[in-house]
PDB file of N, CA, C and O in Angstrom:
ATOM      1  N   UNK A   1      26.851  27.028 -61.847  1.00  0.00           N
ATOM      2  CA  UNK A   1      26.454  27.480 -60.547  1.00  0.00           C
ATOM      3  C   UNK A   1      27.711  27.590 -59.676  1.00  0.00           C
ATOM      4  O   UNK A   1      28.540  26.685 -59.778  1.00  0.00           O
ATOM      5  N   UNK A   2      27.946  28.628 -58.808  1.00  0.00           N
ATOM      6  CA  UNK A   2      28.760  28.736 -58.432  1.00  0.00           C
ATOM      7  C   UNK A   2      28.326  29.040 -56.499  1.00  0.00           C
ATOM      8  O   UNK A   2      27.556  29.820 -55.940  1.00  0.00           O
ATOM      9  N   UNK A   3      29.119  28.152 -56.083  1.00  0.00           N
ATOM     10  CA  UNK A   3      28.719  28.108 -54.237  1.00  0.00           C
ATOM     11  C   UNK A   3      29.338  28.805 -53.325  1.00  0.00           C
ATOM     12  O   UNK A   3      30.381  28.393 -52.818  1.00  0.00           O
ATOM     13  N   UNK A   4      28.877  29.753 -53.050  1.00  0.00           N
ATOM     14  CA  UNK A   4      29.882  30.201 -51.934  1.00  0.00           C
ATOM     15  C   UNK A   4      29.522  30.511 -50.436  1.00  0.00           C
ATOM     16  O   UNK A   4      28.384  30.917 -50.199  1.00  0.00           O
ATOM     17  N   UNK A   5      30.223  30.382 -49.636  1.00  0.00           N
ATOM     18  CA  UNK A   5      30.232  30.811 -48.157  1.00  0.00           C
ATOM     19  C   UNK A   5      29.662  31.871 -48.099  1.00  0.00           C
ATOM     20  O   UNK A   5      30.308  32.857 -48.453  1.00  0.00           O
ATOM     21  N   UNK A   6      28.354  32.043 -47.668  1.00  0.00           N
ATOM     22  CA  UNK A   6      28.256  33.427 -47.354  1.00  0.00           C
ATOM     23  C   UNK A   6      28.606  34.388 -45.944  1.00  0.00           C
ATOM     24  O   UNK A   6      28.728  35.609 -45.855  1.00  0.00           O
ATOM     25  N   UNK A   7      28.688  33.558 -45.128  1.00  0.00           N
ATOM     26  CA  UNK A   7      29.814  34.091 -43.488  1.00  0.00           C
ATOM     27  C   UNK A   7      31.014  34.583 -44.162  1.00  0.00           C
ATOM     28  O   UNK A   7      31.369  35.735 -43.918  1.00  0.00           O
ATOM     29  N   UNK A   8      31.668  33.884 -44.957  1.00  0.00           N
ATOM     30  CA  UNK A   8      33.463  34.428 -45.542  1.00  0.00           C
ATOM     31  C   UNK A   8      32.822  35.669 -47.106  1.00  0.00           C
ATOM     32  O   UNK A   8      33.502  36.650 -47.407  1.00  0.00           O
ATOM     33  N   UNK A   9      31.947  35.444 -47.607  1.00  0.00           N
ATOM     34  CA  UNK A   9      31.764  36.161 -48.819  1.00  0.00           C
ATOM     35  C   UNK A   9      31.195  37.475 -48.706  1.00  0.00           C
ATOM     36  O   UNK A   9      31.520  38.362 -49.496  1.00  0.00           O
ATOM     37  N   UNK A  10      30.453  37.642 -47.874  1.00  0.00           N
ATOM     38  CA  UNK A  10      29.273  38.972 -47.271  1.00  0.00           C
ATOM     39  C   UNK A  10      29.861  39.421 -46.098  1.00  0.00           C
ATOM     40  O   UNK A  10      29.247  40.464 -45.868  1.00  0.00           O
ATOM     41  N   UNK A  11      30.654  39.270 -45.243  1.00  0.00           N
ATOM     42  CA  UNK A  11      31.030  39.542 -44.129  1.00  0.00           C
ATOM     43  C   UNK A  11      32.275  39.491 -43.761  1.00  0.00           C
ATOM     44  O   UNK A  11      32.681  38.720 -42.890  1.00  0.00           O
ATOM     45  N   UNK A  12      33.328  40.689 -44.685  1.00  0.00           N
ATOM     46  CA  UNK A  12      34.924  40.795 -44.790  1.00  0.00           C
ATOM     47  C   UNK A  12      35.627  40.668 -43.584  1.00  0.00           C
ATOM     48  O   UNK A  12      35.052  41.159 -42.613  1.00  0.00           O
ATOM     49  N   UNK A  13      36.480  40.256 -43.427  1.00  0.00           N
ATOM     50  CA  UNK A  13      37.279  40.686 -41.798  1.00  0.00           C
ATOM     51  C   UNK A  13      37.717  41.713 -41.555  1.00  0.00           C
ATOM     52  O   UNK A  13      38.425  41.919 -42.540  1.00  0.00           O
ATOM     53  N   UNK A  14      37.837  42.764 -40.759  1.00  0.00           N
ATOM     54  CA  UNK A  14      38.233  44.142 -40.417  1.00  0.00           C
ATOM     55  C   UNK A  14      39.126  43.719 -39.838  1.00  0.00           C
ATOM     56  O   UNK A  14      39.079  42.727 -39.110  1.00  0.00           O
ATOM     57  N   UNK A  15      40.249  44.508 -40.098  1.00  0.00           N
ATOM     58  CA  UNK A  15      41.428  44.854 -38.763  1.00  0.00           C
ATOM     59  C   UNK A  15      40.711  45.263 -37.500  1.00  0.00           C
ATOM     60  O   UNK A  15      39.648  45.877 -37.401  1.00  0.00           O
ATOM     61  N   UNK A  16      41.347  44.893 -36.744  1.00  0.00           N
ATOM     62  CA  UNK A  16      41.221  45.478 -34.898  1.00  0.00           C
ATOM     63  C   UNK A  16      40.737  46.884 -35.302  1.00  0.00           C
ATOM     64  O   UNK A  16      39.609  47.235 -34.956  1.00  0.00           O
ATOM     65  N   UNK A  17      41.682  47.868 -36.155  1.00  0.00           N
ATOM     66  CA  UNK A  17      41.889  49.131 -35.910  1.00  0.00           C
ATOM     67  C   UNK A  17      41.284  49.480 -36.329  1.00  0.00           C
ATOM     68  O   UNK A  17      40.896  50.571 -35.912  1.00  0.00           O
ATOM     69  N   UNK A  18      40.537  48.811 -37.712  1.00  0.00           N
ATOM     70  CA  UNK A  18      39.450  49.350 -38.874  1.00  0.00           C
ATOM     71  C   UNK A  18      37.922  49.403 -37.686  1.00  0.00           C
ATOM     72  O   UNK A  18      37.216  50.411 -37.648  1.00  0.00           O
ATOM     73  N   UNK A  19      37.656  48.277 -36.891  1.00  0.00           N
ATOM     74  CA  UNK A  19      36.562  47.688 -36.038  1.00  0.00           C
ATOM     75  C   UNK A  19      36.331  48.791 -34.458  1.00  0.00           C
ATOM     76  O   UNK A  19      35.289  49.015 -33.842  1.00  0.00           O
ATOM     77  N   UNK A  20      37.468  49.195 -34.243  1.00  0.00           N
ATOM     78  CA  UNK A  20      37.693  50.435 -33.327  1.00  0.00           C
ATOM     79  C   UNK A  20      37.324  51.547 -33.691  1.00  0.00           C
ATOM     80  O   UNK A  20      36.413  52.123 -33.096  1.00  0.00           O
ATOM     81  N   UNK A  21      37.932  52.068 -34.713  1.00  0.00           N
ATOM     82  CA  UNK A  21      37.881  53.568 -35.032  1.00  0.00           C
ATOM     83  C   UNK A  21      36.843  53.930 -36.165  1.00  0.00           C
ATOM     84  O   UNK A  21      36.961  55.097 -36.537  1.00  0.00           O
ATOM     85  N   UNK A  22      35.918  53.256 -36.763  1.00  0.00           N
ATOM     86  CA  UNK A  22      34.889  53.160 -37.277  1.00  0.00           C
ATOM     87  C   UNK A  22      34.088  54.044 -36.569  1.00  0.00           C
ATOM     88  O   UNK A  22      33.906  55.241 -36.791  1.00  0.00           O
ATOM     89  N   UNK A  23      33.347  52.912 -35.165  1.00  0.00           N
ATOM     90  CA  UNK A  23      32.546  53.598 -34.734  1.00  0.00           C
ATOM     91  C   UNK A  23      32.780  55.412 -33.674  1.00  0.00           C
ATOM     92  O   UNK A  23      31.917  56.149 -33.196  1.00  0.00           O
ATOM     93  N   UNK A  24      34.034  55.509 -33.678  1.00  0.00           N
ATOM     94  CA  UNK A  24      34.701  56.965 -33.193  1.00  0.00           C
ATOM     95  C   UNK A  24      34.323  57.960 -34.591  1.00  0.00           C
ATOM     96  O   UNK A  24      33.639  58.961 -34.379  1.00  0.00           O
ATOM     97  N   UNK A  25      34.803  57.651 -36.082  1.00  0.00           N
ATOM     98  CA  UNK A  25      34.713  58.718 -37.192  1.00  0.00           C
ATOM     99  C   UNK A  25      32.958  58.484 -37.109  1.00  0.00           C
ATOM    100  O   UNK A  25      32.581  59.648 -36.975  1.00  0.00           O
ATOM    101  N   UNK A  26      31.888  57.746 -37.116  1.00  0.00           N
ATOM    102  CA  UNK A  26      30.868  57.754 -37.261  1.00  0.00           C
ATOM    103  C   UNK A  26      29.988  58.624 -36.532  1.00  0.00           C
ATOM    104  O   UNK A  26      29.237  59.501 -36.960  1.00  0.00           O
ATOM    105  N   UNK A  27      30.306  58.054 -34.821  1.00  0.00           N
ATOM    106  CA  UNK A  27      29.815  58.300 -34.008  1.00  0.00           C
ATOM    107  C   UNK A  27      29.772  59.856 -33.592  1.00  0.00           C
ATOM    108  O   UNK A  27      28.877  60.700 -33.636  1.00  0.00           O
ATOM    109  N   UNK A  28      31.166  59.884 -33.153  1.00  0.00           N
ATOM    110  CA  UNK A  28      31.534  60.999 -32.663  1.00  0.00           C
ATOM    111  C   UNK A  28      32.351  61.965 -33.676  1.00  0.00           C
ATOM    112  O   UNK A  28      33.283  62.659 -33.269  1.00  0.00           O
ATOM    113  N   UNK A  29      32.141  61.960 -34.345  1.00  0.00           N
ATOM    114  CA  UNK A  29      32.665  62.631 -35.270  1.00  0.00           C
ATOM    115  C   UNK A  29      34.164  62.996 -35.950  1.00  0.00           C
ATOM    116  O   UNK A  29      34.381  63.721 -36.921  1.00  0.00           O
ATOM    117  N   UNK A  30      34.769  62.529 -35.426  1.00  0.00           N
ATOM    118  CA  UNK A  30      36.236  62.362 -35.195  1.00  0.00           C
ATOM    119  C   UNK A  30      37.236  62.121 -36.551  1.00  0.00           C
ATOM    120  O   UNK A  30      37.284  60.991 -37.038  1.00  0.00           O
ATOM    121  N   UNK A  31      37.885  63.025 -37.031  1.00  0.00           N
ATOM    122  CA  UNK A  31      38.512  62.515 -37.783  1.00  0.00           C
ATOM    123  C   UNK A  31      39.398  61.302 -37.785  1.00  0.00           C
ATOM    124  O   UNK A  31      39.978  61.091 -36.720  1.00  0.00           O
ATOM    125  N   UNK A  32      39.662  60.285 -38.981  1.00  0.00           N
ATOM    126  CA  UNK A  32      40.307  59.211 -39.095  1.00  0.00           C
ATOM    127  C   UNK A  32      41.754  59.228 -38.469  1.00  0.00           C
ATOM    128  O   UNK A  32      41.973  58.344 -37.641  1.00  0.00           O
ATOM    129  N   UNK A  33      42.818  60.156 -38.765  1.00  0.00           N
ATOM    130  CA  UNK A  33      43.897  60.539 -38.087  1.00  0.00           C
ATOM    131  C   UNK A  33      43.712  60.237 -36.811  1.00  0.00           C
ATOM    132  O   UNK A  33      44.416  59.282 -36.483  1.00  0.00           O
ATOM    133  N   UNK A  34      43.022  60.678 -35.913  1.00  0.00           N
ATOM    134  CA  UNK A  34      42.775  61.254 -34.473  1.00  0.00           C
ATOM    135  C   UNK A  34      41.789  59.932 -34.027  1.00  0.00           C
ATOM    136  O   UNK A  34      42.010  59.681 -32.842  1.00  0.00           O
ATOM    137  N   UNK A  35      41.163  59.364 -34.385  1.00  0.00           N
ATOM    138  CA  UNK A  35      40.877  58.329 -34.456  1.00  0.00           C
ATOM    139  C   UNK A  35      41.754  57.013 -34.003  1.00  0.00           C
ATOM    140  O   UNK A  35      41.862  56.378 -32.954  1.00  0.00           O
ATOM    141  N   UNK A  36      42.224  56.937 -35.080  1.00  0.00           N
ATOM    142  CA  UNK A  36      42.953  55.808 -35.122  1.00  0.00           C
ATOM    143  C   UNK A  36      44.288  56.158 -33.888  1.00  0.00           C
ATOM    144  O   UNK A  36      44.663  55.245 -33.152  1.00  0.00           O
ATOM    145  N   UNK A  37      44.769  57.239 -33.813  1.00  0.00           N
ATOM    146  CA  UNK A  37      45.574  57.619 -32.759  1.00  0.00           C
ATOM    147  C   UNK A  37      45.172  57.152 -31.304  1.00  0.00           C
ATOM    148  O   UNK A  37      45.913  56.968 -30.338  1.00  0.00           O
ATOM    149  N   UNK A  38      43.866  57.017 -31.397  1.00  0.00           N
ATOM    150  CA  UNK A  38      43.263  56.875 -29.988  1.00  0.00           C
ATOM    151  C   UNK A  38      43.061  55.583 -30.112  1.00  0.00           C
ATOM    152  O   UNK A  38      42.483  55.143 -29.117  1.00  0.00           O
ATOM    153  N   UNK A  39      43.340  54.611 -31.083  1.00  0.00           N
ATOM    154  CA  UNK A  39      42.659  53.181 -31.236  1.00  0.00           C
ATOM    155  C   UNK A  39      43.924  52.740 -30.773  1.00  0.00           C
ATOM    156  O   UNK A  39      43.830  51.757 -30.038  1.00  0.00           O
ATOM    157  N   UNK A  40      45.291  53.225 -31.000  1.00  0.00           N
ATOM    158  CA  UNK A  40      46.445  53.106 -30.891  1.00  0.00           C
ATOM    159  C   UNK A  40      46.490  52.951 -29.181  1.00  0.00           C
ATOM    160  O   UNK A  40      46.530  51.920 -28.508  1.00  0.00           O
ATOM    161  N   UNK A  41      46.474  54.092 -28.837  1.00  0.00           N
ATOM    162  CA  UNK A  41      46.695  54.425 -27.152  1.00  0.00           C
ATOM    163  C   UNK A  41      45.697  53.710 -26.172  1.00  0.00           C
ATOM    164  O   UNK A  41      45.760  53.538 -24.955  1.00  0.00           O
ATOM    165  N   UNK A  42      44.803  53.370 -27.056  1.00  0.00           N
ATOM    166  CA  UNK A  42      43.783  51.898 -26.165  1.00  0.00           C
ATOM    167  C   UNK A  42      44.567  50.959 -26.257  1.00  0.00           C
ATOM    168  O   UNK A  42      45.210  50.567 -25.283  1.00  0.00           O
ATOM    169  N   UNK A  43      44.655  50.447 -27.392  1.00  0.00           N
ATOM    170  CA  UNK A  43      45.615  49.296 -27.954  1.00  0.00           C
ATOM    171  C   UNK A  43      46.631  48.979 -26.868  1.00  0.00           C
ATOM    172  O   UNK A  43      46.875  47.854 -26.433  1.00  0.00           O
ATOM    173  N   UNK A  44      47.182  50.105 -26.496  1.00  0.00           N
ATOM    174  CA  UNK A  44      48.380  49.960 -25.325  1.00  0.00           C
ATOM    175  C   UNK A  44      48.168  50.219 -23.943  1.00  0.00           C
ATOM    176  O   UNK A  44      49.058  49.891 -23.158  1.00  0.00           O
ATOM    177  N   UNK A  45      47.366  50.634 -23.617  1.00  0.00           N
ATOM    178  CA  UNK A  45      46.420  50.480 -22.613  1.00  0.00           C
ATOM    179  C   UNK A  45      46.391  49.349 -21.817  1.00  0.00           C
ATOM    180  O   UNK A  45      46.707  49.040 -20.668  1.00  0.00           O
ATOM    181  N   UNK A  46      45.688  48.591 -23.252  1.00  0.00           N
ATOM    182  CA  UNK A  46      45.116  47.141 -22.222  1.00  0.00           C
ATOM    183  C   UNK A  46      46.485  46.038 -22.823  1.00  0.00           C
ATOM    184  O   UNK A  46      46.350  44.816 -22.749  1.00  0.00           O
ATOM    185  N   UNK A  47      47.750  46.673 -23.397  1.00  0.00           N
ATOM    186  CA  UNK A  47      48.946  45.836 -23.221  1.00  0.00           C
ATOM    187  C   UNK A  47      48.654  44.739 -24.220  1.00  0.00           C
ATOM    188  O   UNK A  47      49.021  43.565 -24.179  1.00  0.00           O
ATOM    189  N   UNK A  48      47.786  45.472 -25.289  1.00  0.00           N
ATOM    190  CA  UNK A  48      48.368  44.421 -27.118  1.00  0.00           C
ATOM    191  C   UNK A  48      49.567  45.133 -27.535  1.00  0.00           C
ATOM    192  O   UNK A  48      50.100  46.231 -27.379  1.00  0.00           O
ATOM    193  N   UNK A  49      49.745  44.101 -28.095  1.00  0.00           N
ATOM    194  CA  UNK A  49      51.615  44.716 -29.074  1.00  0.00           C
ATOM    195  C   UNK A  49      51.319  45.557 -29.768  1.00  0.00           C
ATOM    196  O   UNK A  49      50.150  45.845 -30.026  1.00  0.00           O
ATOM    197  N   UNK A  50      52.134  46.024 -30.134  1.00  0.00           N
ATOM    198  CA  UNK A  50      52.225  46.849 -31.281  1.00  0.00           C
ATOM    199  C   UNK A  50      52.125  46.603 -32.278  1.00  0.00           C
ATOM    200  O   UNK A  50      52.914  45.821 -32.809  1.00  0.00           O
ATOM    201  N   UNK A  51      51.030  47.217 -32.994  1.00  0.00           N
ATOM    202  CA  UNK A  51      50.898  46.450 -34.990  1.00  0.00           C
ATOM    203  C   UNK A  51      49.348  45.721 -34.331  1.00  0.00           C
ATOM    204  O   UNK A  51      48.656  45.050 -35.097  1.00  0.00           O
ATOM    205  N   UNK A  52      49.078  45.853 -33.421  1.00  0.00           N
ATOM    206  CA  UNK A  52      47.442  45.087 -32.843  1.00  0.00           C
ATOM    207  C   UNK A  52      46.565  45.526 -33.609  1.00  0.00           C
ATOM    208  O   UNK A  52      45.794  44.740 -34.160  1.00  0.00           O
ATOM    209  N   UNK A  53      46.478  47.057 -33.841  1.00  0.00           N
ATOM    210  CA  UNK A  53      45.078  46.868 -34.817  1.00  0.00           C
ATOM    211  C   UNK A  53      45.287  46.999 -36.164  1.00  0.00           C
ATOM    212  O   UNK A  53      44.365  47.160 -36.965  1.00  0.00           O
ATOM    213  N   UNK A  54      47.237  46.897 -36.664  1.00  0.00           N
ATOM    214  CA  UNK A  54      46.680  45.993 -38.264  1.00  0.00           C
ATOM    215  C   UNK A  54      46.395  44.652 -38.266  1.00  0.00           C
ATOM    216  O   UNK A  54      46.367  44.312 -39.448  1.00  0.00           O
ATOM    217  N   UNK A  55      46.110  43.460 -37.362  1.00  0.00           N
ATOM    218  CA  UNK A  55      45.764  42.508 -37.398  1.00  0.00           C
ATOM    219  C   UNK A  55      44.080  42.342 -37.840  1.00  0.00           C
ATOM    220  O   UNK A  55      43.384  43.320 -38.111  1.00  0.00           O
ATOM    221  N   UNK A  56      43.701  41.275 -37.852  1.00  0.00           N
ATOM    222  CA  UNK A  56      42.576  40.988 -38.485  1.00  0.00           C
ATOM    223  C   UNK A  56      41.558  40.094 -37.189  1.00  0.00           C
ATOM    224  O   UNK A  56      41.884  38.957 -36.848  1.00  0.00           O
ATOM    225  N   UNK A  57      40.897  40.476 -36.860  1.00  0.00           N
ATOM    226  CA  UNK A  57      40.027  39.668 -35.671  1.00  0.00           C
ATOM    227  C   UNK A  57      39.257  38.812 -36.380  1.00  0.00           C
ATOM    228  O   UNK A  57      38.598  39.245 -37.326  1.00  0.00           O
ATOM    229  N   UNK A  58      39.216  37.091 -35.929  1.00  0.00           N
ATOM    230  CA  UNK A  58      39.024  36.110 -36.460  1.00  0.00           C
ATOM    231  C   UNK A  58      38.112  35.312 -35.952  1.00  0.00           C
ATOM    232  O   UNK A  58      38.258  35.690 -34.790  1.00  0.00           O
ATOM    233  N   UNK A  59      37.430  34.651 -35.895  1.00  0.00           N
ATOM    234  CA  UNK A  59      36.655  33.527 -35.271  1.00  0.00           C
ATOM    235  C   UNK A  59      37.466  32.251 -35.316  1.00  0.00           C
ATOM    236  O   UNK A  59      37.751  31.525 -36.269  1.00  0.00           O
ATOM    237  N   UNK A  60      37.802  32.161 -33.855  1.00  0.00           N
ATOM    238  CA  UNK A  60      38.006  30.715 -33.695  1.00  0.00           C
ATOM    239  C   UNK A  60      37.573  29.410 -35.174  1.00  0.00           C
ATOM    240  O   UNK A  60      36.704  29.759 -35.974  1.00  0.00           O
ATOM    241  N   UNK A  61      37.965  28.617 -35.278  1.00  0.00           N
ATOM    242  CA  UNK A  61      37.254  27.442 -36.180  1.00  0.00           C
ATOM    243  C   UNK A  61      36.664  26.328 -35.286  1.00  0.00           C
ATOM    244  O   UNK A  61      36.189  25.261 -35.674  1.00  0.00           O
ATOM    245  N   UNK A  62      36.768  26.717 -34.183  1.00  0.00           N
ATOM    246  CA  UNK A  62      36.467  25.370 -33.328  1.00  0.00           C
ATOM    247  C   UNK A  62      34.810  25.051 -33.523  1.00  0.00           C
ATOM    248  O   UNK A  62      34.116  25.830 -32.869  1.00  0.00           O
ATOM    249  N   UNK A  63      34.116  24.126 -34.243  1.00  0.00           N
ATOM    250  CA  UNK A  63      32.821  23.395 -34.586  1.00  0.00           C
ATOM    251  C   UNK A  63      32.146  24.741 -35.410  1.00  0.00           C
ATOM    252  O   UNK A  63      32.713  25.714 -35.908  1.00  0.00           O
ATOM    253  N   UNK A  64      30.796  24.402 -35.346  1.00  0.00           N
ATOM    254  CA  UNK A  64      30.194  25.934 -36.492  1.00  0.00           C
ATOM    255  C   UNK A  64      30.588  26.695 -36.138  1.00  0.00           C
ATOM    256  O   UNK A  64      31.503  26.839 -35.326  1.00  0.00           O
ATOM    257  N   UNK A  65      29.789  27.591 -36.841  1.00  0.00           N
ATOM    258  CA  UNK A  65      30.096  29.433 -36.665  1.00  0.00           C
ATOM    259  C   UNK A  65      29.108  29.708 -35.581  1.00  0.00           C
ATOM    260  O   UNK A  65      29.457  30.496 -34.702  1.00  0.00           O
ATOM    261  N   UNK A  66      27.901  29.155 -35.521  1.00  0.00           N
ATOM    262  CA  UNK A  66      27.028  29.226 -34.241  1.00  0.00           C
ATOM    263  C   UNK A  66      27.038  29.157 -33.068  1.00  0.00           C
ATOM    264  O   UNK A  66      26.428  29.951 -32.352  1.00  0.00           O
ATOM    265  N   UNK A  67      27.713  28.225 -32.656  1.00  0.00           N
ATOM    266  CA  UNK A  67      28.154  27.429 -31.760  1.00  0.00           C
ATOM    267  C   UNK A  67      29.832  28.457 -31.077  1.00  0.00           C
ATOM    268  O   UNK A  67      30.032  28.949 -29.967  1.00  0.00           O
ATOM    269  N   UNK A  68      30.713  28.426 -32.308  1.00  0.00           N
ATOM    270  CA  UNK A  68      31.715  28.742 -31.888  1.00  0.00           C
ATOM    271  C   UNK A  68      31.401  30.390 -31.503  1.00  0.00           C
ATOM    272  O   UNK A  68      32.291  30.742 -30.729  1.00  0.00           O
ATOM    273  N   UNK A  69      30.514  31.447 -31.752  1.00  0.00           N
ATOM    274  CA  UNK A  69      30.166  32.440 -31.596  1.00  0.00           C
ATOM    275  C   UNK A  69      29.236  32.759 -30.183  1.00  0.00           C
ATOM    276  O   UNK A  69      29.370  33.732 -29.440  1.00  0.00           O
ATOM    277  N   UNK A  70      28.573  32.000 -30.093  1.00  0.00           N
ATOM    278  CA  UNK A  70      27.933  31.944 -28.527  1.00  0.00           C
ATOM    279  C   UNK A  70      29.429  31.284 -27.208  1.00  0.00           C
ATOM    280  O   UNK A  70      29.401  31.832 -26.106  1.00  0.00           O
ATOM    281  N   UNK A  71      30.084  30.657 -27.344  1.00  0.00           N
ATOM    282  CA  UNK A  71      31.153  29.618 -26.691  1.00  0.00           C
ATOM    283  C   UNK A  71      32.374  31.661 -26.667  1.00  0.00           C
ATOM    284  O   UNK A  71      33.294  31.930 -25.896  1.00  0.00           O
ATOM    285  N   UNK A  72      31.850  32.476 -27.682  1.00  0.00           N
ATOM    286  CA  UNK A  72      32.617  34.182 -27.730  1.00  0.00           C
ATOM    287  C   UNK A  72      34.486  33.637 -27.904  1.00  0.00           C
ATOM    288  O   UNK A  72      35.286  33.986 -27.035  1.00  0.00           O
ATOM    289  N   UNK A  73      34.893  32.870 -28.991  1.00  0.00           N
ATOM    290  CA  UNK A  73      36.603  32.527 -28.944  1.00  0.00           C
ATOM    291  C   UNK A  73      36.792  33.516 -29.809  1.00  0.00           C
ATOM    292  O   UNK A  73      36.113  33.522 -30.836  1.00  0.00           O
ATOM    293  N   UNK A  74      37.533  34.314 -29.620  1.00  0.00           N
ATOM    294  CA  UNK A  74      37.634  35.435 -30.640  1.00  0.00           C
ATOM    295  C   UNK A  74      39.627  35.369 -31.026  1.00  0.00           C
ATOM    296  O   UNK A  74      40.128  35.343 -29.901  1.00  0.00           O
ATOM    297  N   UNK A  75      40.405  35.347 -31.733  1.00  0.00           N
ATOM    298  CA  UNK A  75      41.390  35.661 -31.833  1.00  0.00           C
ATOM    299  C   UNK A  75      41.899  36.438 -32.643  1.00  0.00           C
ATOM    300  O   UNK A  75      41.459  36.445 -33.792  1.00  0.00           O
ATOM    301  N   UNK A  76      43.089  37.406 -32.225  1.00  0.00           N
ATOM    302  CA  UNK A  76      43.959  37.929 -33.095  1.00  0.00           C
ATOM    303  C   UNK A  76      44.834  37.104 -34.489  1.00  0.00           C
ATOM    304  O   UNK A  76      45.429  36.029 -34.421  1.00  0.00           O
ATOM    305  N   UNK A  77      44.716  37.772 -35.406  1.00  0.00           N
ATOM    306  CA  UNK A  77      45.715  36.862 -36.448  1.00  0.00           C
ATOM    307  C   UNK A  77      45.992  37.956 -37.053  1.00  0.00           C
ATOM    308  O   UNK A  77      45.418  39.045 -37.067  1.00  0.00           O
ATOM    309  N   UNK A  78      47.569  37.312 -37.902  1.00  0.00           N
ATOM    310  CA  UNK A  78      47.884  38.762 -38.903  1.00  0.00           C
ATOM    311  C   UNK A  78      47.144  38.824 -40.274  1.00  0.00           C
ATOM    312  O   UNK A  78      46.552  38.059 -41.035  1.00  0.00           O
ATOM    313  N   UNK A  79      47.520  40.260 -40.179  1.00  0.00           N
ATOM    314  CA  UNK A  79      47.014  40.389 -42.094  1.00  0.00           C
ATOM    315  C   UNK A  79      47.803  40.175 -42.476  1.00  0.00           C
ATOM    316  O   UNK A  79      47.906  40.143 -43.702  1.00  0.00           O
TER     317      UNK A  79
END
């Protein structure tokens, strides 16, 4: 038998940029190029560094996943 996490096993981490420009190619139709160009120029916008959306958006570890998800600690980390 083998145990696993299903929060870490079923539910991959996206980059910033992957989590942005998703819903732009879906939504609005937008090619990925042009997309992500615009995930870029938000990105700098609101004054993240540069390389912000190859990072990976993380959940805090602070107590559960329940808990720490309502309390909204969200951080940047690298890939």
């Amino acid at each position: 038998m083998v145990f696993q996490d299903p929060d870490g096993s079923l539910n991959p981490a996206p980059t910033v940029g992957k989590s942005l420009t998703e819903p732009l190619e879906a939504a609005a139709g937008i090619d990925a190029g042009t997309a992500l160009g615009m995930t870029r120029s938000l990105l700098d916008k609101v004054l993240l560094p540069e390389g912000a959306a190859d990072r990976i958006l993380t959940h805090s570890a602070a107590g559960s996943a329940s808990a720490s998800q309502t309390q909204g600690r969200w951080r940047l980390t690298r890939a």
